[in-house]
C-alpha positions in Angstrom: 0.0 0.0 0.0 1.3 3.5 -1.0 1.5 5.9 1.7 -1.6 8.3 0.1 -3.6 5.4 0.5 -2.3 4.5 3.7 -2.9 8.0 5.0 -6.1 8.4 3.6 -7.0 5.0 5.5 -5.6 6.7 8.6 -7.5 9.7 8.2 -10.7 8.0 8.0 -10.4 6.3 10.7 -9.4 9.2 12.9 -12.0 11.3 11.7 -14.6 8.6 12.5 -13.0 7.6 16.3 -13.1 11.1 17.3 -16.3 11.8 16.1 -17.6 8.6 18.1 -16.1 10.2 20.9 -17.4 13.1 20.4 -21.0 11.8 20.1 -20.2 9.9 23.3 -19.4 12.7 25.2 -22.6 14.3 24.2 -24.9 11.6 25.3 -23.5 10.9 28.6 -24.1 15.0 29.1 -27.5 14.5 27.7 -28.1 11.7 30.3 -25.7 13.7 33.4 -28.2 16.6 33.1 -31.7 18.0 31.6 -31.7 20.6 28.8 -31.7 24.1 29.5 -35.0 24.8 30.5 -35.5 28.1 29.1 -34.7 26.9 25.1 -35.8 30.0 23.6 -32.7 31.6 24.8 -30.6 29.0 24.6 -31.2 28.5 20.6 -30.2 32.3 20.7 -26.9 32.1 22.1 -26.0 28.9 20.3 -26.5 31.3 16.9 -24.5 33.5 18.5 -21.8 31.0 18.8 -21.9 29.0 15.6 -22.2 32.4 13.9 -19.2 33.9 15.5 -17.2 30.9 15.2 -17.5 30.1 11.7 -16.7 34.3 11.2 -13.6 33.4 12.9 -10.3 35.5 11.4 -6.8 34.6 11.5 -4.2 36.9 14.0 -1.1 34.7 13.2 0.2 31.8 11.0 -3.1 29.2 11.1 -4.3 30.5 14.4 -7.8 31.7 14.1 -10.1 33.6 16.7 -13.4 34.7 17.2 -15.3 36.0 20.4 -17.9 32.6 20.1 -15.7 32.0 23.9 -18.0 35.1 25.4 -20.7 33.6 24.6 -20.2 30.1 25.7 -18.9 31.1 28.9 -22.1 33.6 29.5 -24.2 30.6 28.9 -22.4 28.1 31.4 -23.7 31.1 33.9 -26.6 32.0 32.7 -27.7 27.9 32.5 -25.8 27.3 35.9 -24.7 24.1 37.2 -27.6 22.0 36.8 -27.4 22.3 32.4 -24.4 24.3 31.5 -22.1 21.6 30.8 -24.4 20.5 28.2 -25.5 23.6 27.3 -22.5 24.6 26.3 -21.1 21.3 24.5 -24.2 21.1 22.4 -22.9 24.7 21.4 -19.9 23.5 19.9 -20.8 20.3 18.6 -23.3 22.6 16.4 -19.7 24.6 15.3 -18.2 21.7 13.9 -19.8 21.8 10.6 -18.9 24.7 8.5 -20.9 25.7 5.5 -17.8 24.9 3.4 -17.8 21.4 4.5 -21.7 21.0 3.2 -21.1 23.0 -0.2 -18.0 20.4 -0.9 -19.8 17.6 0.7 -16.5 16.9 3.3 -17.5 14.8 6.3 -14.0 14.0 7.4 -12.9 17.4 8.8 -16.3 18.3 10.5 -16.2 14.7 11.8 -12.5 15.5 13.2 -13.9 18.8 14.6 -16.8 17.5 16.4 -14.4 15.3 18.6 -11.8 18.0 19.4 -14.8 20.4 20.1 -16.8 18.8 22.2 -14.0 16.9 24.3 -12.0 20.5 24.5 -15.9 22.3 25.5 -17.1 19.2 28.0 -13.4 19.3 29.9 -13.4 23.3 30.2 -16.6 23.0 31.8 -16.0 20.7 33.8 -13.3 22.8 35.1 -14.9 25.9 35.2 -18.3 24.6 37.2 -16.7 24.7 40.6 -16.5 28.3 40.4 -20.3 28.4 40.0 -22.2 29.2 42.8 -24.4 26.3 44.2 -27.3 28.9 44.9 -28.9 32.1 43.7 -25.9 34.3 42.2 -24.1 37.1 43.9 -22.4 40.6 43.0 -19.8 39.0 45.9 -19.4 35.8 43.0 -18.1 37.4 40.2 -14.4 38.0 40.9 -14.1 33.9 41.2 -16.4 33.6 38.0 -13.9 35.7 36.0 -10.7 33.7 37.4 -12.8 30.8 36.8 -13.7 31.4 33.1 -9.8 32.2 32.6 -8.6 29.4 33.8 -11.8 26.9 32.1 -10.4 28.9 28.8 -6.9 27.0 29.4 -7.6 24.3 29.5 -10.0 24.6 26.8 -7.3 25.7 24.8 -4.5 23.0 26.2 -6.8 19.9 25.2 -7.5 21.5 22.1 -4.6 21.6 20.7 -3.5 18.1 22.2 -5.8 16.9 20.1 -5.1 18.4 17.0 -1.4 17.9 17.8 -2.4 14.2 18.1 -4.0 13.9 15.2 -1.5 15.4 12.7 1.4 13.2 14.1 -0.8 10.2 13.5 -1.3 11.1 9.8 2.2 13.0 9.4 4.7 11.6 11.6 7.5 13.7 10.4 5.1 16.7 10.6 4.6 18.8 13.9 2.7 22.2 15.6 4.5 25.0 17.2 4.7 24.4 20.9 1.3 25.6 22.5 3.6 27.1 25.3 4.5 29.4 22.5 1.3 30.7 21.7 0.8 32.4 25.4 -0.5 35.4 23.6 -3.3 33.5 21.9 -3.9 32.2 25.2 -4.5 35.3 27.1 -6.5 36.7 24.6 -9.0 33.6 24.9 -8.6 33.8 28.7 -9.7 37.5 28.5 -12.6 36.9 26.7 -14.1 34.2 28.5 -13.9 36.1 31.7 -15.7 38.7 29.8 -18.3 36.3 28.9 -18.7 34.9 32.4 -19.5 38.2 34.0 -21.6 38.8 30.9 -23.5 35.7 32.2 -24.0 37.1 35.7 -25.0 40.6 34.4 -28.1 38.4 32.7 -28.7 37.0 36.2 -28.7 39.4 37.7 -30.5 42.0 35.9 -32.5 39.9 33.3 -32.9 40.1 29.7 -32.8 43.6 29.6 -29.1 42.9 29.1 -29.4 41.1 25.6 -28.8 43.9 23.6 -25.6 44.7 25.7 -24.7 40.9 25.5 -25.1 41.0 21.7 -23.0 44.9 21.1 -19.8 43.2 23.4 -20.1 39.7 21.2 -20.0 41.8 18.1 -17.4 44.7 19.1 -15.0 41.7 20.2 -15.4 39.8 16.9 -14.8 43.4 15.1 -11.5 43.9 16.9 -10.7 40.6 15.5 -12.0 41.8 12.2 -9.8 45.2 12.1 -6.9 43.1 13.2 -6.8 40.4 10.7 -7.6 43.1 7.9 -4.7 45.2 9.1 -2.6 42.1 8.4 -3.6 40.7 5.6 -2.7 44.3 3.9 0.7 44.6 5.4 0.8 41.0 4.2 -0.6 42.4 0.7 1.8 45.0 0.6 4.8 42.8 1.3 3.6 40.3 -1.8 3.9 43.2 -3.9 7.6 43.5 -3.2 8.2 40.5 -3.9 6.5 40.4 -7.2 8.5 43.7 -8.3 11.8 41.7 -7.6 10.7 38.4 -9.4 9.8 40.7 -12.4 13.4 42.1 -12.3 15.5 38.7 -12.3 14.3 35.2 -13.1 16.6 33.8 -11.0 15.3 35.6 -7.9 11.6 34.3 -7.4 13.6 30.3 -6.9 16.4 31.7 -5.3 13.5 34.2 -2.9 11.7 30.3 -2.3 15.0 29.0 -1.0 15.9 30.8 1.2 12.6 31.0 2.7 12.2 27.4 2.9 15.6 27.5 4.5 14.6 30.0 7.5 11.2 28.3 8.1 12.8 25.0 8.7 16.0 26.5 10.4 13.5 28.3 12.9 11.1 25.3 13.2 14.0 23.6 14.5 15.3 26.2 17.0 11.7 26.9 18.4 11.5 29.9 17.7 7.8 31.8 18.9 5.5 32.0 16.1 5.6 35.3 15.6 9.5 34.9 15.1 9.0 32.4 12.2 6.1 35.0 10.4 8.8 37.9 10.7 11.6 35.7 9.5 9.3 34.2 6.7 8.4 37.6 5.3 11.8 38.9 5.4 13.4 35.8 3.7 10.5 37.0 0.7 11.6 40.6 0.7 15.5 40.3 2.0 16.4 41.3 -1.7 13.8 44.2 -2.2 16.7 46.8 -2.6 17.2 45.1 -6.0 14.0 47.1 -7.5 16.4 50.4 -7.6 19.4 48.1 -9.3 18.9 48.2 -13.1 17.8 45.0 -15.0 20.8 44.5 -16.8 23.1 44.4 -14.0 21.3 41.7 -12.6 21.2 40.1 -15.8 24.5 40.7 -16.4 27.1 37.4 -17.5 30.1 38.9 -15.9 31.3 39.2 -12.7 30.4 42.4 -11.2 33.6 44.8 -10.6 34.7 46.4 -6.9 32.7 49.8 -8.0 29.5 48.2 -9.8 29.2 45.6 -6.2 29.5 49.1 -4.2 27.1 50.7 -6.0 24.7 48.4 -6.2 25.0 47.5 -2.5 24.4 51.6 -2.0 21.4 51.6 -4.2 19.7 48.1 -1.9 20.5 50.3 1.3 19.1 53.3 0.0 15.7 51.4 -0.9 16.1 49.3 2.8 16.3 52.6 4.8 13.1 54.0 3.0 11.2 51.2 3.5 12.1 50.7 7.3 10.2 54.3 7.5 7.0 52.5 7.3 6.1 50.9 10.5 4.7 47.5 10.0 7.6 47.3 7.8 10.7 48.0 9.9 10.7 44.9 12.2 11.2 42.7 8.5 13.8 45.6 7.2 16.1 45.1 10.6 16.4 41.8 10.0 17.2 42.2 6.3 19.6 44.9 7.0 21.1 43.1 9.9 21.6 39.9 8.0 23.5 41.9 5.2 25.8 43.7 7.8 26.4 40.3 10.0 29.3 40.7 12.0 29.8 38.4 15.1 27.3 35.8 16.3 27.3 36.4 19.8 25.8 40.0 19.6 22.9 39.6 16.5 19.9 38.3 16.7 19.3 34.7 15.9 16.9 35.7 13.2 19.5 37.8 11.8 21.7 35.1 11.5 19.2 32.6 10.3 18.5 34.5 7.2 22.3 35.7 6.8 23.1 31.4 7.0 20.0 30.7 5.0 20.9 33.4 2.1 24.5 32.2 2.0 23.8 28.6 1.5 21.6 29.5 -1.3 24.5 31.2 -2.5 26.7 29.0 -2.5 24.7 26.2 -4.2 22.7 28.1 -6.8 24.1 28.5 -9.9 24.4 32.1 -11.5 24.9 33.6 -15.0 28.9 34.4 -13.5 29.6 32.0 -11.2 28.8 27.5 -11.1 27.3 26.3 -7.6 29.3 24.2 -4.9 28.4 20.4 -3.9 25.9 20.4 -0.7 28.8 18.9 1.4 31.7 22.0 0.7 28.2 24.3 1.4 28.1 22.8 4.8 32.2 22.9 4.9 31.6 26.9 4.2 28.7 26.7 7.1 30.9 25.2 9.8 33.6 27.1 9.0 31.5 30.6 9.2 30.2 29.4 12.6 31.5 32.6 14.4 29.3 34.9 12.3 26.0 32.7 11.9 26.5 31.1 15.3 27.3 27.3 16.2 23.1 26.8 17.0 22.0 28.3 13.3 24.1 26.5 11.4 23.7 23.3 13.0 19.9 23.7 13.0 20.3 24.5 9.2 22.1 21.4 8.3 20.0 19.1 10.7 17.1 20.2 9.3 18.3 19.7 5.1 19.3 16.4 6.4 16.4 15.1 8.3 14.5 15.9 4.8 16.9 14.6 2.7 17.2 17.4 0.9 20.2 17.8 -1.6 21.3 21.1 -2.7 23.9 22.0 -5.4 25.8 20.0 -8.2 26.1 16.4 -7.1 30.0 15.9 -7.9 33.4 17.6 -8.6 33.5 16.1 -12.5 30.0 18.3 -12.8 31.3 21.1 -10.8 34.6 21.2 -13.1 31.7 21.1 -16.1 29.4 23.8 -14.9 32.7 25.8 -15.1 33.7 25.2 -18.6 29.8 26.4 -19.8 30.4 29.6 -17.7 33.4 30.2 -19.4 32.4 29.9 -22.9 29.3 32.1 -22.4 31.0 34.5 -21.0 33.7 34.7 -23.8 30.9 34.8 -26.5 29.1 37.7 -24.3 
């Protein structure tokens, strides 16, 4: 059996187990404890959810958000001890199917989802009912009902990504998440707005429904802060792109040569665990880290020779010139000091390991790319050059860059000395008829 076939196989039956499990979890809650008794308002705040869930937005690389955690939290209150567990698991079993997965008639992913959902929402509230209060509710309550949301949100978060860490090692073994230490930001954000939604909860409780509308203007304004955010990014993101298209356009070597070496600092910072918002930054300025080249003319670039002493120093002035205008911009400056600090890499013990990530990852490309003026190297005297530039790139880079080509199996360069030696001779002869 192929290993397609064997991880679709997998895949199905991982998508079924967890969705048994998921189901299972479901009807011991349905047998644990009645349904909410007043189901008007329940079938509200469940719309509430699904629809704020499935508007979720991405904040950073395949981490999406929404504010669907106010409203579960607000309806473990508002439903109490006696129904909120189920309450709020029947909420996000009804998230699990997304109208994408009906339109292309997927069952495996919803399947998947229901699993993670309802085991992540059925062990947050199991942690979180303690902190409600056995009797009528209190003003005196709602400190603990805050902490208690926060810390419910954890775990809700912790089990959820177990899970999906889980499955994606059992259908790609050599294939894993970012720590979900490293997403503490994420994390506190969730934390945050289940609090909200737990006092939310008590406000209802104590006041009565007179605090819908209110309920429904703090769902909304948190999922629009979301919104603003991921909009925000998605133009920086936009803007970025467009650098890089105005390079590619300027030298056909540069858009596989732009692809290496971002490949190179994703899996050099992958294996350094590095926070994810390290590896976005380094990703972005491995795609722009030769941007200066839109102020070099074309046929420099394109040129057969060997650039002299003065055409190098002028075009090295030009790349600066275009660097230090675009580290004016603001989003753009954290990407531009890492491009500028990788060019101007002097000693590893006092740059920052991104700079020196994307100076290693640049050079190696370098070194085993071949150019219109110059033949590549073999991998192995690229990974010579590497160890013996360890001062500059620092011992932890370079060895993180070589584990990581050679886990993958990942050959880079001209195979031999005889086709080195060959390479040459072409390079020669072109340049003489130039």
């Amino acid at each position: 059996m192929d290993t397609t076939a064997r991880t679709e196989r997998r895949a199905i039956w991982l998508s079924a187990s967890l969705a048994a499990t998921g189901v299972l979890v479901l009807a011991a809650l349905a047998l644990a404890q009645p349904v909410p008794e007043n189901l008007s308002l329940w079938l509200l705040l469940a719309a509430a959810y699904v629809a704020l869930d499935f508007s979720s937005v991405e904040v950073n690389e395949r981490v999406r958000v929404s504010s669907s955690a106010m409203v579960g939290f607000a309806a473990a209150v508002i439903f109490g001890r006696e129904s909120g567990m189920l309450a709020v698991t029947a909420m996000a079993a009804l998230a699990a199917v997304h109208p994408d997965d009906v339109l292309h008639r997927r069952w495996r992913r919803p399947a998947a989802n229901l699993g993670v959902l309802v085991v992540s929402a059925a062990a947050a509230m199991a942690v979180f009912s303690p902190f409600l209060p056995e009797g009528e509710l209190r003003v005196a309550d709602l400190p603990l009902l805050a902490l208690g949301a926060a810390i419910a949100a954890i775990a809700f978060d912790w089990i959820g990504f177990r899970l999906v860490r889980f499955a994606t090692r059992f259908l790609y073994p050599d294939h894993d998440l970012v720590p979900w230490s490293r997403q503490i930001v994420n994390h506190l954000a969730l934390s945050v707005l289940a609090a909200f939604g737990a006092l939310l909860g008590a406000a209802y409780d104590l006041v009565g429904s007179v605090v819908l509308p209110l309920m429904a203007v703090t769902f909304l304004v948190g999922q629009g802060a979301f919104s603003s955010y991921a909009r925000l990014r998605e133009a920086h993101f936009a803007t970025v792109a467009g650098f890089v298209k105005a390079i590619e356009a300027l030298d056909r070597h540069t858009k596989g040569h732009t692809d290496r070496v971002v490949h190179f600092v994703q899996i050099t910072a992958s294996r350094l665990g590095l926070e994810p918002e390290q590896q976005v930054l380094l990703r972005w300025a491995a795609s722009v880290h030769d941007v200066g080249k839109v102020a070099v003319p074309g046929d420099l670039l394109r040129t057969a020779e060997q650039p002299g002493g003065q055409e190098t120093a002028g075009v090295e002035e030009r790349m600066r010139t275009v660097d230090d205008l675009l580290r004016r911009v603001d989003f753009l400056a954290p990407i531009m000091d890492v491009v500028t600090g990788a060019r101007r890499l002097s000693g590893a013990a006092a740059e920052p390991v991104e700079t020196r990530i994307l100076a290693a990852a640049d050079a190696f490309d370098g070194m085993t790319a071949t150019r219109s003026h110059r033949r590549a190297v073999t991998q192995a005297q690229a990974f010579e050059a590497l160890r013996g530039a360890s001062e500059v790139f620092g011992t932890d880079v370079v060895g993180a860059l070589i584990g990581a080509i050679e886990d993958r199996r990942e050959v880079y360069g001209l195979p031999d000395e005889d086709s080195a030696a060959e390479v040459d001779r072409l390079i020669r002869e072109r340049s003489i008829r130039a």
